[in-house]
py3Dmol code that shows the C-alpha trace and the ligand (Angstrom):
import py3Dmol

protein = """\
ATOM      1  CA  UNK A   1       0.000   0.000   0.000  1.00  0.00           C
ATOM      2  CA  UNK A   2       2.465   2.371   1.406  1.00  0.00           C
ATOM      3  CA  UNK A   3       4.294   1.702  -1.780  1.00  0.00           C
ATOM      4  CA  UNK A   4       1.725   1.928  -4.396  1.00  0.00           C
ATOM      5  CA  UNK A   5       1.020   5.408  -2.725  1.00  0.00           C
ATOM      6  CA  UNK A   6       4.340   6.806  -3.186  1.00  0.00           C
ATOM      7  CA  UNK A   7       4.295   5.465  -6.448  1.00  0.00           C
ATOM      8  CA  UNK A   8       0.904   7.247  -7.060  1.00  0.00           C
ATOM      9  CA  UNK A   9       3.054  10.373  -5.951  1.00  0.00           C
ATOM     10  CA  UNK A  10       5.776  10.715  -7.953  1.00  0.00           C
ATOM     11  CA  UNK A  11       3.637  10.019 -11.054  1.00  0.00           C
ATOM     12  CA  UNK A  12       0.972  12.304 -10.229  1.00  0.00           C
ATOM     13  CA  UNK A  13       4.144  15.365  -9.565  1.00  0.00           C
ATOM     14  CA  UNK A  14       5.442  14.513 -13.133  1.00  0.00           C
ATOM     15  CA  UNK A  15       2.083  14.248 -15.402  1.00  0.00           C
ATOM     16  CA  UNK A  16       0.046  17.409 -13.672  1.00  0.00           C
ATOM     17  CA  UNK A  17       1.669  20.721 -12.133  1.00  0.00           C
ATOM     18  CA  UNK A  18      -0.369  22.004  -9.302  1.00  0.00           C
ATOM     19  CA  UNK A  19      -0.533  25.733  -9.082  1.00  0.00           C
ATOM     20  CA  UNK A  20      -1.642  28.337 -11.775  1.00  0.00           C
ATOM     21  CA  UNK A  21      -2.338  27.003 -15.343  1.00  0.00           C
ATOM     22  CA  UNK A  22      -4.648  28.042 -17.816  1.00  0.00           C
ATOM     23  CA  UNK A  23      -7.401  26.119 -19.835  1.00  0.00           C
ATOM     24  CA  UNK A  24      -5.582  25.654 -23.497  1.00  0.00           C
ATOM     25  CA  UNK A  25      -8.776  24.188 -25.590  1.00  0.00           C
ATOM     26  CA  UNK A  26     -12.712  24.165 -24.569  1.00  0.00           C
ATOM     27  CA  UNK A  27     -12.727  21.738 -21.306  1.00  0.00           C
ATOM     28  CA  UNK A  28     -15.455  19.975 -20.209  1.00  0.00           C
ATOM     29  CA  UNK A  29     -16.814  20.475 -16.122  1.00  0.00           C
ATOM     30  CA  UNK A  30     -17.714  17.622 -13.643  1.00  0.00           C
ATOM     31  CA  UNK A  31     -19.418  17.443 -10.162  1.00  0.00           C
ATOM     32  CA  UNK A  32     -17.478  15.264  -7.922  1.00  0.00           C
ATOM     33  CA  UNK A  33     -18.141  11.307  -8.177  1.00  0.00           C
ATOM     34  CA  UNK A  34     -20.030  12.221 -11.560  1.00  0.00           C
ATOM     35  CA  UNK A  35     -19.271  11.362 -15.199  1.00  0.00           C
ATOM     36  CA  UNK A  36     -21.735  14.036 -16.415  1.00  0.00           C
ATOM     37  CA  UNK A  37     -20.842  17.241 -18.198  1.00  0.00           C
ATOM     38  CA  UNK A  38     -21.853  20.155 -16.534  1.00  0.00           C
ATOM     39  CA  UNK A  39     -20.009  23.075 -17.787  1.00  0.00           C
ATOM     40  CA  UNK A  40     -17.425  24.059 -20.256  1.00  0.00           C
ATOM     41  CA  UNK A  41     -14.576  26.245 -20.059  1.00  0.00           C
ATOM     42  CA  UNK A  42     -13.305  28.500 -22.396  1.00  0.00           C
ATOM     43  CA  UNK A  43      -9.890  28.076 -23.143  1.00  0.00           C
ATOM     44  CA  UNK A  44      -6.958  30.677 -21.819  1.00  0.00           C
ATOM     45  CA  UNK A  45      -8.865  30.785 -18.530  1.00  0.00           C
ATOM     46  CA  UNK A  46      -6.736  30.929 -15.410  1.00  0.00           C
ATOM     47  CA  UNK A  47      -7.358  28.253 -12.995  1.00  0.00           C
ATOM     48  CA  UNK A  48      -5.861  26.502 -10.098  1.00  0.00           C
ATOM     49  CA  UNK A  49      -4.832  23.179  -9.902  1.00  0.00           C
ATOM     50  CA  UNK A  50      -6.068  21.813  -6.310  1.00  0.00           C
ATOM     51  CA  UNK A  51      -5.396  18.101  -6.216  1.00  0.00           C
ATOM     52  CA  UNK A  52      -5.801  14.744  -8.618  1.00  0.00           C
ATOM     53  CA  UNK A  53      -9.606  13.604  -8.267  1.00  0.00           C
ATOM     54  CA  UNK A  54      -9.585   9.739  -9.969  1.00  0.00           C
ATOM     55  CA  UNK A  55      -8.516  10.474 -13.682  1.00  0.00           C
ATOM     56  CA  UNK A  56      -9.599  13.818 -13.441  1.00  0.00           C
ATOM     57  CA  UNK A  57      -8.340  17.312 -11.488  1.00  0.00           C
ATOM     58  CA  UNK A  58     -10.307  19.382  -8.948  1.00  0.00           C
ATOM     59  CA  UNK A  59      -9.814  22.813  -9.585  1.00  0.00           C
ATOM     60  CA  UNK A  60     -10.637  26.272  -8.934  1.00  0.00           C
ATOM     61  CA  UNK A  61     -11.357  29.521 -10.535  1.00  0.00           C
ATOM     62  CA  UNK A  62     -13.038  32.968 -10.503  1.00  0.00           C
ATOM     63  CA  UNK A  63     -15.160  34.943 -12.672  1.00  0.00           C
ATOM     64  CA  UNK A  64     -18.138  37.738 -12.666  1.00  0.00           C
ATOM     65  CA  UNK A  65     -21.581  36.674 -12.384  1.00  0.00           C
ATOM     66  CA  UNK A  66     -25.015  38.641 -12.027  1.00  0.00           C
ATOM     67  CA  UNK A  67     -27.943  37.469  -9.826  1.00  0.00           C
ATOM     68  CA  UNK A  68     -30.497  35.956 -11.883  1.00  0.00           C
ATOM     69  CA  UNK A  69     -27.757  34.535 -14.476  1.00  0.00           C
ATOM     70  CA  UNK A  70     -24.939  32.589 -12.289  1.00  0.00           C
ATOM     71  CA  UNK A  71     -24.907  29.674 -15.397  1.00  0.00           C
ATOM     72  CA  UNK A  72     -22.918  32.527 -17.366  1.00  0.00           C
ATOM     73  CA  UNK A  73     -19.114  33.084 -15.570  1.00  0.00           C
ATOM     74  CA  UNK A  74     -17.328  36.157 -17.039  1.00  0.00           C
ATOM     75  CA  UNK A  75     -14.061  37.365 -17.351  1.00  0.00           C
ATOM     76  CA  UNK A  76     -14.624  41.092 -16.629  1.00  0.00           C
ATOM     77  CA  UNK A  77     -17.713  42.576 -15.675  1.00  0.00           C
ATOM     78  CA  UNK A  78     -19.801  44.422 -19.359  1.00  0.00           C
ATOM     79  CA  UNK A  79     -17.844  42.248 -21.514  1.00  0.00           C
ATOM     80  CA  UNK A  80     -19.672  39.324 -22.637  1.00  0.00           C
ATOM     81  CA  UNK A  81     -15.842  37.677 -22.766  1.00  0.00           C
ATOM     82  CA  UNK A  82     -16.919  34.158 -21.444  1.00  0.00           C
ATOM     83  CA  UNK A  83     -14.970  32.555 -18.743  1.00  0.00           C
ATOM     84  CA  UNK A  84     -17.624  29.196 -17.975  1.00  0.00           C
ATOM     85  CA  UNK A  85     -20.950  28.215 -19.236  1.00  0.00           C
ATOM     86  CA  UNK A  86     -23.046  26.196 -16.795  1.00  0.00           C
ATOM     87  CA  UNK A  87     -25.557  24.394 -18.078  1.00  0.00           C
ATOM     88  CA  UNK A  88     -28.979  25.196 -16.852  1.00  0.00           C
ATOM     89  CA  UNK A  89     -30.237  23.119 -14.393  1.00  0.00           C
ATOM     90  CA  UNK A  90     -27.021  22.577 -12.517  1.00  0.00           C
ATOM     91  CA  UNK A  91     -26.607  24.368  -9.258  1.00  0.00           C
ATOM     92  CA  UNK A  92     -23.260  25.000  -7.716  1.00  0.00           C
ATOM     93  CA  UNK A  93     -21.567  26.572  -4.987  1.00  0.00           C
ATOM     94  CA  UNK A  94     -19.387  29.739  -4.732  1.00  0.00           C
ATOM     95  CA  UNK A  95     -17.675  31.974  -3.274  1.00  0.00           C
ATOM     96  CA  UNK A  96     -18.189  35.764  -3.506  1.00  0.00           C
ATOM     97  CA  UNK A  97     -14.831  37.221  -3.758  1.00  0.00           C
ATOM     98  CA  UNK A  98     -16.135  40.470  -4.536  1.00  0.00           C
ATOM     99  CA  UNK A  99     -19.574  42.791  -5.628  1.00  0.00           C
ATOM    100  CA  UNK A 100     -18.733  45.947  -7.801  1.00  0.00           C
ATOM    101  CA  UNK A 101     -21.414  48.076  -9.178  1.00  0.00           C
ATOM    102  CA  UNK A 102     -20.086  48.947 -13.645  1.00  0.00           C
ATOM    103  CA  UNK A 103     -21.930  50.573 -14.893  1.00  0.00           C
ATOM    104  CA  UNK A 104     -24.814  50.707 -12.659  1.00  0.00           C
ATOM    105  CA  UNK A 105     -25.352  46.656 -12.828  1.00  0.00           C
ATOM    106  CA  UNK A 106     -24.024  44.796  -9.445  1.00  0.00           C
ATOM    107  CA  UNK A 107     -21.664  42.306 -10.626  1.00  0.00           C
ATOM    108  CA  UNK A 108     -20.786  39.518  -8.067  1.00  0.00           C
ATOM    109  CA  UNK A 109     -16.928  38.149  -8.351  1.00  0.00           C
ATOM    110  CA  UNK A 110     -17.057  34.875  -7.991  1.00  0.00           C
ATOM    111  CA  UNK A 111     -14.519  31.571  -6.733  1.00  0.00           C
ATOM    112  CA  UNK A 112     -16.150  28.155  -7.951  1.00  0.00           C
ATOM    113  CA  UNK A 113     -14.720  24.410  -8.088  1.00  0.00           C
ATOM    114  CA  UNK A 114     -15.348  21.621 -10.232  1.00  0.00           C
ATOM    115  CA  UNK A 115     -13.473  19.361 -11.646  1.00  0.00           C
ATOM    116  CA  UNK A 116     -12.115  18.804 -15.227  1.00  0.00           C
ATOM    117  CA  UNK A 117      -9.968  16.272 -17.567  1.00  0.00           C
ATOM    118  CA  UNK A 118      -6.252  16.683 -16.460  1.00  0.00           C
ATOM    119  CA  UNK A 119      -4.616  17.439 -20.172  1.00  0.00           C
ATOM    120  CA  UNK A 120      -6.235  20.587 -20.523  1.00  0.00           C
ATOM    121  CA  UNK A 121      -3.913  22.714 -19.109  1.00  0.00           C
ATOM    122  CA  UNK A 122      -0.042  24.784 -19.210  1.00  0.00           C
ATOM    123  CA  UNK A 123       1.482  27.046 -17.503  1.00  0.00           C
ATOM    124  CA  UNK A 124       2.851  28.985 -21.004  1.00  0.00           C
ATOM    125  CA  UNK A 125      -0.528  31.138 -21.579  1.00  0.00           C
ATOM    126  CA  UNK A 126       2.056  33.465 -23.888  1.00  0.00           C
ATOM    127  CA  UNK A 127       2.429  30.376 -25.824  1.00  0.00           C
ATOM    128  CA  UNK A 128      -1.498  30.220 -26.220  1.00  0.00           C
ATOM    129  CA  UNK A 129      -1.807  34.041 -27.340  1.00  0.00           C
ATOM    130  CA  UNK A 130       1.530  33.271 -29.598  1.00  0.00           C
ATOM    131  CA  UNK A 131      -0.570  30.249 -31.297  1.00  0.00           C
ATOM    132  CA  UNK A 132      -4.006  32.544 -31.471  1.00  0.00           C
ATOM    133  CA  UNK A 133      -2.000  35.243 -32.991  1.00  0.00           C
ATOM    134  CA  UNK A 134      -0.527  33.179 -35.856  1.00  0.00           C
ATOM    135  CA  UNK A 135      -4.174  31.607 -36.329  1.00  0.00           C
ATOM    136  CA  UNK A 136      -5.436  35.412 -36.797  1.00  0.00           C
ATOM    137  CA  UNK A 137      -2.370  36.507 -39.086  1.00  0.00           C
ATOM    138  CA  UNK A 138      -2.430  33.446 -41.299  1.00  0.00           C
ATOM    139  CA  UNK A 139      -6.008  32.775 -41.339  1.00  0.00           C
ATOM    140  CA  UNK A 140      -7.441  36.497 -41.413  1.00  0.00           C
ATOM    141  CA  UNK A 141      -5.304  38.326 -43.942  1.00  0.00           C
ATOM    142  CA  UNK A 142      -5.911  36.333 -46.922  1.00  0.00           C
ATOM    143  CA  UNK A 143      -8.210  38.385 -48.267  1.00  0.00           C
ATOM    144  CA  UNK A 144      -8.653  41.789 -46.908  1.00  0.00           C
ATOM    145  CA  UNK A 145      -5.853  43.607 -44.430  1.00  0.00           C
ATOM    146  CA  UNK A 146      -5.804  42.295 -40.868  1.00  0.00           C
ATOM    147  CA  UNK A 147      -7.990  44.223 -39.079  1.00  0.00           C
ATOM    148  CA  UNK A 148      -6.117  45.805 -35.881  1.00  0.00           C
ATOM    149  CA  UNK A 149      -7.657  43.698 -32.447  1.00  0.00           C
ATOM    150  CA  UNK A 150      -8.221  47.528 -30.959  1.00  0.00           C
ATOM    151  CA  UNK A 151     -10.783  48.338 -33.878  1.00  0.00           C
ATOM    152  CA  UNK A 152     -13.333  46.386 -32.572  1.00  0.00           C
ATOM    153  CA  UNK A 153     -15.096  45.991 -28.405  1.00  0.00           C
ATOM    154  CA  UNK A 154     -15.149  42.413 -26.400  1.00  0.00           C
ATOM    155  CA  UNK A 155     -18.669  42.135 -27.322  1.00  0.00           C
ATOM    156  CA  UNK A 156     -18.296  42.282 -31.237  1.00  0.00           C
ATOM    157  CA  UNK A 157     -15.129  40.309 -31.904  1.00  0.00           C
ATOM    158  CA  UNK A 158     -17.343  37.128 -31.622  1.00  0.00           C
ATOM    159  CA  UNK A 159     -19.893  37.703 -34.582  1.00  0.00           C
ATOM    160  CA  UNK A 160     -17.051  39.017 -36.740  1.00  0.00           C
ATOM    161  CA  UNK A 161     -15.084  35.897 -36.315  1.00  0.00           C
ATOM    162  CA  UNK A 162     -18.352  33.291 -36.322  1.00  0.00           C
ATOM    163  CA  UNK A 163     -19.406  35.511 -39.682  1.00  0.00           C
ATOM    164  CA  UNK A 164     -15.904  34.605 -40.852  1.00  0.00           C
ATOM    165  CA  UNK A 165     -14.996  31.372 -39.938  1.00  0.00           C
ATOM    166  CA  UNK A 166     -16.303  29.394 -43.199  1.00  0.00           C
ATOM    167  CA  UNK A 167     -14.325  31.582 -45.094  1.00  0.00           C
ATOM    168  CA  UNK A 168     -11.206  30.352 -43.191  1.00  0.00           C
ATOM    169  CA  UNK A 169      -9.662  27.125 -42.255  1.00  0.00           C
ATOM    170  CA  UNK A 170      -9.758  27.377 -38.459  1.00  0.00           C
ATOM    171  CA  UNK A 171     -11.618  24.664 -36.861  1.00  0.00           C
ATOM    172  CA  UNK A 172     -15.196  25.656 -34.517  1.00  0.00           C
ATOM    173  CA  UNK A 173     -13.101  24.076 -31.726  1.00  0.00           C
ATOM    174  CA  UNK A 174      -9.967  26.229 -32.578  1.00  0.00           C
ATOM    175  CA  UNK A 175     -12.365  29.680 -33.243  1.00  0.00           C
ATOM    176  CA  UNK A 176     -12.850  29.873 -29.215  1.00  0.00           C
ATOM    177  CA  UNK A 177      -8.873  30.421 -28.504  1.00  0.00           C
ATOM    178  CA  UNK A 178      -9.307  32.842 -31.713  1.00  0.00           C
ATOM    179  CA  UNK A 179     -12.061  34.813 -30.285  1.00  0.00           C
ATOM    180  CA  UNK A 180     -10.687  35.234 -26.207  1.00  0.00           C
ATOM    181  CA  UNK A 181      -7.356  36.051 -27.585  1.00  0.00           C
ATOM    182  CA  UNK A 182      -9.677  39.295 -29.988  1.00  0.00           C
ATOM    183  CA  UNK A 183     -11.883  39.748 -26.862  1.00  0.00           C
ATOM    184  CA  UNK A 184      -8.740  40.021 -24.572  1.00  0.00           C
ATOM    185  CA  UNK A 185      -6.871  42.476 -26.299  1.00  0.00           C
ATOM    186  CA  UNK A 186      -9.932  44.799 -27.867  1.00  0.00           C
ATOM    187  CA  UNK A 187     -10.513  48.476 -28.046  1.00  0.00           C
ATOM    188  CA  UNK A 188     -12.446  48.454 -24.598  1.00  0.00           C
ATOM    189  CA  UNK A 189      -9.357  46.535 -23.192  1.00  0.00           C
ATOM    190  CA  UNK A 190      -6.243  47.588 -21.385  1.00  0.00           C
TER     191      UNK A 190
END
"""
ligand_1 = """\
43
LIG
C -12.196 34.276 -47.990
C -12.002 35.668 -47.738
C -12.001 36.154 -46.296
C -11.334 35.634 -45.229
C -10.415 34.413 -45.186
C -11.655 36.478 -44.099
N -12.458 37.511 -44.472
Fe -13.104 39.049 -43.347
N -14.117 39.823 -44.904
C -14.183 39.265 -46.171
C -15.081 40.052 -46.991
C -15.436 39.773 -48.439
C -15.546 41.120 -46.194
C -16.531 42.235 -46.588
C -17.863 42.106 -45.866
C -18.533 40.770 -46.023
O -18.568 40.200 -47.119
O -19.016 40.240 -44.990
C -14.900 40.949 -44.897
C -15.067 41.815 -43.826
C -14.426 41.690 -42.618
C -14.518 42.652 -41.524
C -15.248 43.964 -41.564
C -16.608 43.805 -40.966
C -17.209 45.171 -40.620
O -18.361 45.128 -40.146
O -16.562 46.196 -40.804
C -13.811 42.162 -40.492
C -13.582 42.808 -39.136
C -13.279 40.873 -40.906
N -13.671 40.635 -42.211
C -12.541 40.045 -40.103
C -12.050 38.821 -40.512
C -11.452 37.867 -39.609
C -11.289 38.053 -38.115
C -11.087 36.793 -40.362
C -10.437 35.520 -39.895
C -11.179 34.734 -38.924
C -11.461 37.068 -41.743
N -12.058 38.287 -41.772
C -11.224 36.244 -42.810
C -13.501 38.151 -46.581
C -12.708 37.329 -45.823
"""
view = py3Dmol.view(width=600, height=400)
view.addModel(protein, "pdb")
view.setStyle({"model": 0}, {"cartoon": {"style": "trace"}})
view.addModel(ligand_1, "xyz")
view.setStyle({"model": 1}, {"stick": {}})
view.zoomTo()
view.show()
């Protein structure tokens, strides 16, 4: 026993870092001792890596909710820049971090855990935003100049790259890295 466990260990410390990491692809979201998807996560979403859960990972991260609409986790408050989508009938627990009034709508900050499939995640988010911005410079040039990320808000880079995406090569699964990496660095950004 005592041996299996340390085994366990030292496997566990070389396949998953704990700590900071960030979602690098559209993860799916578990409840404990449950197979079912509840949620997905958008990828280049900071989380944190709490502890190996069977073959999956328990972790934690934060977001901006309003009352009435908790199934919708956001990255900044006005900004429909998706962090989570819960789907509808699944309650869960958080934690408010924070409640800031934006533009005179209370926005709750909020610290949830679930737990997700463990090879969704590095530590190198500048190595995501490096990949999104070769997607958007090979794929979005072709015919027209590339548009400059501060021309557009967070809440209109996602039409303009769904109404584009046939055009291009980039996958439906790869469009979501596209469209945080727009949403992250647009005109109503710092
Ligand atoms: C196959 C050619 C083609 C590709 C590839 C393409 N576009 Fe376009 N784009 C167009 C055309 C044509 C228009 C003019 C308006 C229209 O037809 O919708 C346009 C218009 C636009 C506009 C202006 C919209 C506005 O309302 O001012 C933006 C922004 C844009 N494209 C972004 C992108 C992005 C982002 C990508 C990559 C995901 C992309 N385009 C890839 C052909 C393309």
């Amino acid at each position: 026993m005592v041996k299996g466990k340390l085994l366990c260990i030292i496997a566990c410390f070389t396949t998953i870092s704990f700590g900071v990491d960030y979602t690098t692809s559209v993860s799916s979201l578990y409840n404990e001792g449950s197979q079912k998807v509840v949620g997905r996560l958008l990828p280049t979403v900071e989380v944190e890596i709490i502890e190996k859960v069977g073959d999956k990972v328990k972790i934690t991260f934060e977001g901006y909710i309003q009352d009435g609409a908790e199934n919708a986790i956001y990255f900044v408050p006005n900004r429909r820049i998706l962090v989570a989508g819960i789907t509808k009938n699944t309650k869960f627990d958080y934690e408010v971090v924070d409640t800031i009034k934006d533009n005179g709508k209370v926005w709750k900050k909020i610290k949830t855990t679930f737990l997700s499939d463990e090879d969704e995640f590095t530590k190198d988010v500048n190595m995501l935003y490096k990949q999104a911005d070769t997607m958007y410079v090979d794929n979005c040039s072709i015919c027209h100049a590339l548009h400059d990320k501060k021309e557009f808000n967070a809440n209109q880079w996602p039409s303009i790259v769904n109404s584009m995406l046939s055009r291009t090569a980039i996958s439906k699964q790869d469009s979501y890295i596209l469209i945080q990496y727009l949403q992250k660095n647009a005109k109503d950004m710092q």
